[in-house]
LOMAR-399743 format. One record per residue: residue number from 1; residue in three letters; x, z, y of N, C-alpha, C in turn. Coordinates in steps of 0.1 Angstrom, whole numbers, plus 5000, padded with zeros to 4 digits. Layout:
LOMAR-399743
- NUM_Ala_X_Z_Y_X_Z_Y_X_Z_Y
...
END
This chain:
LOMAR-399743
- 1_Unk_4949_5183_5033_4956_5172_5027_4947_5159_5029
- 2_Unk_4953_5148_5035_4949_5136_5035_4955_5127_5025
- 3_Unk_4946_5119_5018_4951_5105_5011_4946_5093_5018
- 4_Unk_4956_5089_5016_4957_5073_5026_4957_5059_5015
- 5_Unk_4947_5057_5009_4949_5047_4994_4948_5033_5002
- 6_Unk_4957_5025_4995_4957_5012_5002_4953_5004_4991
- 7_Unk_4943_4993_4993_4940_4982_4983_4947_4967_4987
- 8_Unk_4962_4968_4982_4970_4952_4983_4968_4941_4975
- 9_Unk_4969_4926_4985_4960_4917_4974_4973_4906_4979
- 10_Unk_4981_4902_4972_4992_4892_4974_4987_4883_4966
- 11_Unk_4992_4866_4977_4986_4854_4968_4989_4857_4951
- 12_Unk_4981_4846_4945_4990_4849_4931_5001_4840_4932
- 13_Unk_5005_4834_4936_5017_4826_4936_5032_4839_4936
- 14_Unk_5032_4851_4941_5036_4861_4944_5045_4866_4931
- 15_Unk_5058_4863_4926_5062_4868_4914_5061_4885_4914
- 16_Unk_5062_4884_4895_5057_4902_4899_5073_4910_4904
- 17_Unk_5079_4905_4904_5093_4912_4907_5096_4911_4926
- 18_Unk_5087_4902_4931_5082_4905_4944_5079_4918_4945
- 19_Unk_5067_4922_4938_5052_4927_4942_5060_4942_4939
- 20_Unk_5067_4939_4925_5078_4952_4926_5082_4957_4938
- 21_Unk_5089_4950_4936_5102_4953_4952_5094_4958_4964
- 22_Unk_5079_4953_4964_5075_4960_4976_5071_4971_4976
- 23_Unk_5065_4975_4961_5057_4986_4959_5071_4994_4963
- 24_Unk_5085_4993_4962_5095_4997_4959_5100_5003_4975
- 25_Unk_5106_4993_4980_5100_4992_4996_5094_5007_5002
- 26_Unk_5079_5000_5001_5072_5009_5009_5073_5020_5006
- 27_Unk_5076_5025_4992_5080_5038_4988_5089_5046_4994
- 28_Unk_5098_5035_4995_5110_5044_5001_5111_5046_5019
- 29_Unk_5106_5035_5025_5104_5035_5038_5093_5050_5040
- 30_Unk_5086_5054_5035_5075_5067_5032_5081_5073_5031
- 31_Unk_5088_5078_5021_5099_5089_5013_5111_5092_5031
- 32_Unk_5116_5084_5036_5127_5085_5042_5120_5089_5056
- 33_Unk_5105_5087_5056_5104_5090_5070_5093_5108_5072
- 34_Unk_5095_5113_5061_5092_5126_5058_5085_5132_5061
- 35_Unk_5075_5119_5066_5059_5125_5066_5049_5128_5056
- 36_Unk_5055_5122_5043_5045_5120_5034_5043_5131_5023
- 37_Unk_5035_5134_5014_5037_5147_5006_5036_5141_4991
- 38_Unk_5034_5131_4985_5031_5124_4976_5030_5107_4978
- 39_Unk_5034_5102_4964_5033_5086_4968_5030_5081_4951
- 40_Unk_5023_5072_4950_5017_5068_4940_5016_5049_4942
- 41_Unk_5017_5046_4928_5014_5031_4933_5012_5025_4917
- 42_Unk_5003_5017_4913_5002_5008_4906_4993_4997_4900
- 43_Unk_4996_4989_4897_4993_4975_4896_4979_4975_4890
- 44_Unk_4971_4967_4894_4955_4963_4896_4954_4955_4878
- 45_Unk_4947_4962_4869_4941_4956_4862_4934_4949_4859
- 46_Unk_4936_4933_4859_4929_4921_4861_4914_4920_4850
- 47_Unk_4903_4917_4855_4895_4912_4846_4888_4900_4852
- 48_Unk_4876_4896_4837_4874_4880_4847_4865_4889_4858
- 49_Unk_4859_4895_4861_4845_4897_4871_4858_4898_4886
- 50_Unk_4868_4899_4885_4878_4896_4894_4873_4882_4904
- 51_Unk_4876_4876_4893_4869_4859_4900_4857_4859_4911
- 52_Unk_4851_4873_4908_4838_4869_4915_4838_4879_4930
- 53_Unk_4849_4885_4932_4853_4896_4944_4848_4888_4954
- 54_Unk_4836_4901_4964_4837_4892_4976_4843_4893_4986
- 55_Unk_4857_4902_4986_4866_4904_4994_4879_4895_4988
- 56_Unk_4888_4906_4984_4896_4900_4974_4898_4904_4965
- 57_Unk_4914_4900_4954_4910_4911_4945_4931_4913_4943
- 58_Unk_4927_4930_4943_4939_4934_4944_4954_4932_4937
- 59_Unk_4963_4933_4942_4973_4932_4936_4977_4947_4927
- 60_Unk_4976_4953_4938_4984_4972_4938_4974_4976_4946
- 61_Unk_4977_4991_4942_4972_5002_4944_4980_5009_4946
- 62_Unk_4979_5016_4965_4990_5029_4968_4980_5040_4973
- 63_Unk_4988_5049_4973_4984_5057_4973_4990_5070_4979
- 64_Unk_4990_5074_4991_5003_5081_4996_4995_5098_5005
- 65_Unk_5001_5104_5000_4994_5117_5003_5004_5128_5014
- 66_Unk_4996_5129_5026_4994_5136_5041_4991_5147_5038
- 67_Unk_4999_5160_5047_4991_5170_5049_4982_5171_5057
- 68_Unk_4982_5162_5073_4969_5165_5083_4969_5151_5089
- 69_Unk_4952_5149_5095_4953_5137_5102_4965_5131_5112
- 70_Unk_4976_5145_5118_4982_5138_5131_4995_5136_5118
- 71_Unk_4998_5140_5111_5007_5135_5100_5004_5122_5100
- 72_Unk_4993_5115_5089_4986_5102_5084_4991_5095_5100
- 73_Unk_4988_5099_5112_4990_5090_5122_5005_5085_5125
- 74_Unk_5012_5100_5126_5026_5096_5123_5034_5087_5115
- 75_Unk_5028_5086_5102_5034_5076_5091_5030_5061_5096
- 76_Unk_5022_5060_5106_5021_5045_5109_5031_5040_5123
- 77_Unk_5038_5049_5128_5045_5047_5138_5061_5054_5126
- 78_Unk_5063_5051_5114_5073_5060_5110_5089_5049_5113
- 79_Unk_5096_5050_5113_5107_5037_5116_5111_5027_5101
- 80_Unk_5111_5019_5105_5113_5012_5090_5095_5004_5087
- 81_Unk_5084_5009_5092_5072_5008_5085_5068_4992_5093
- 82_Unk_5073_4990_5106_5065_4978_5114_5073_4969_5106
- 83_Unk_5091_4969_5107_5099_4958_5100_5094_4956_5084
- 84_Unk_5091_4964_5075_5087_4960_5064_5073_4952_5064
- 85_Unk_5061_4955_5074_5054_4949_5072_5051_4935_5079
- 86_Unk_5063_4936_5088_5066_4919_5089_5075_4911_5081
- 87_Unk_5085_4918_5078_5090_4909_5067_5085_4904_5052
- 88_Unk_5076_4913_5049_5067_4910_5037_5058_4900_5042
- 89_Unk_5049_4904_5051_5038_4889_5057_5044_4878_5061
- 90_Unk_5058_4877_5062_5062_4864_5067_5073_4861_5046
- 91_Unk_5075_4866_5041_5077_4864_5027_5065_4857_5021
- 92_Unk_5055_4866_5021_5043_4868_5016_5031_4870_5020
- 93_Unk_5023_4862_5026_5015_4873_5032_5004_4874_5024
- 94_Unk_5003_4889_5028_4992_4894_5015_4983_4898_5029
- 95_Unk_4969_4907_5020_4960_4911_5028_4958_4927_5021
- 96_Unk_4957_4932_5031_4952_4952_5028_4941_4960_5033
- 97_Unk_4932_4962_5030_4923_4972_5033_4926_4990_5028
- 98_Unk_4924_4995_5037_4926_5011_5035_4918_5022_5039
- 99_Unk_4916_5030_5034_4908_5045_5038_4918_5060_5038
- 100_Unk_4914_5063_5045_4917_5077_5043_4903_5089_5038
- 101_Unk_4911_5094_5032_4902_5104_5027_4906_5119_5017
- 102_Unk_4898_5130_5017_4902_5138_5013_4904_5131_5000
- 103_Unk_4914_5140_4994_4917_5140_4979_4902_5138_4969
- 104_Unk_4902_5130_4957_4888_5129_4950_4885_5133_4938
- 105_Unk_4899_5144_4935_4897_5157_4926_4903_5167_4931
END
């Protein structure tokens, strides 16, 4: 089992019913392309030491769970995944950093 956690950081200008819709989105574009074995997602609890991020500071947290690396590879060529991630960066463009990694319990 691979997990694939993504750290999403949308301007704040970004309503949260945006941020919904994508978490929403991406879920389903995952779900539909039947690579994935789990999906997880939720919203970044703001504090002030936020202000001081030296990257950025997140919007969401996903979190989407693979059974093997050639799976995890497949979900990034899945259909539906390039068009969502253009049409959100040209909506919105946010920024993502991600890891894979075994499960962390």
């Amino acid at each position: 089992m691979i997990q694939h956690t993504m750290i999403v950081s949308f301007p704040d200008s970004t309503p949260d019913s945006d941020v919904d819709q994508f978490l929403k989105d991406i879920e389903q574009v995952m779900r539909d392309s039947g690579t994935i074995t789990t999906f997880a997602a939720a919203r970044h609890l703001r504090v002030p030491e936020d202000d001081h991020s030296p990257v950025f500071t997140a919007t969401a947290i996903v979190q989407i769970g693979l059974a093997d690396r050639d799976t995890l590879l497949a979900s990034f060529a899945a259909p539906g995944v390039e068009e969502l991630i253009r049409r959100w960066q040209a909506r919105h463009p946010y920024q993502v950093v991600w890891a894979n990694h075994e499960p962390l319990s």
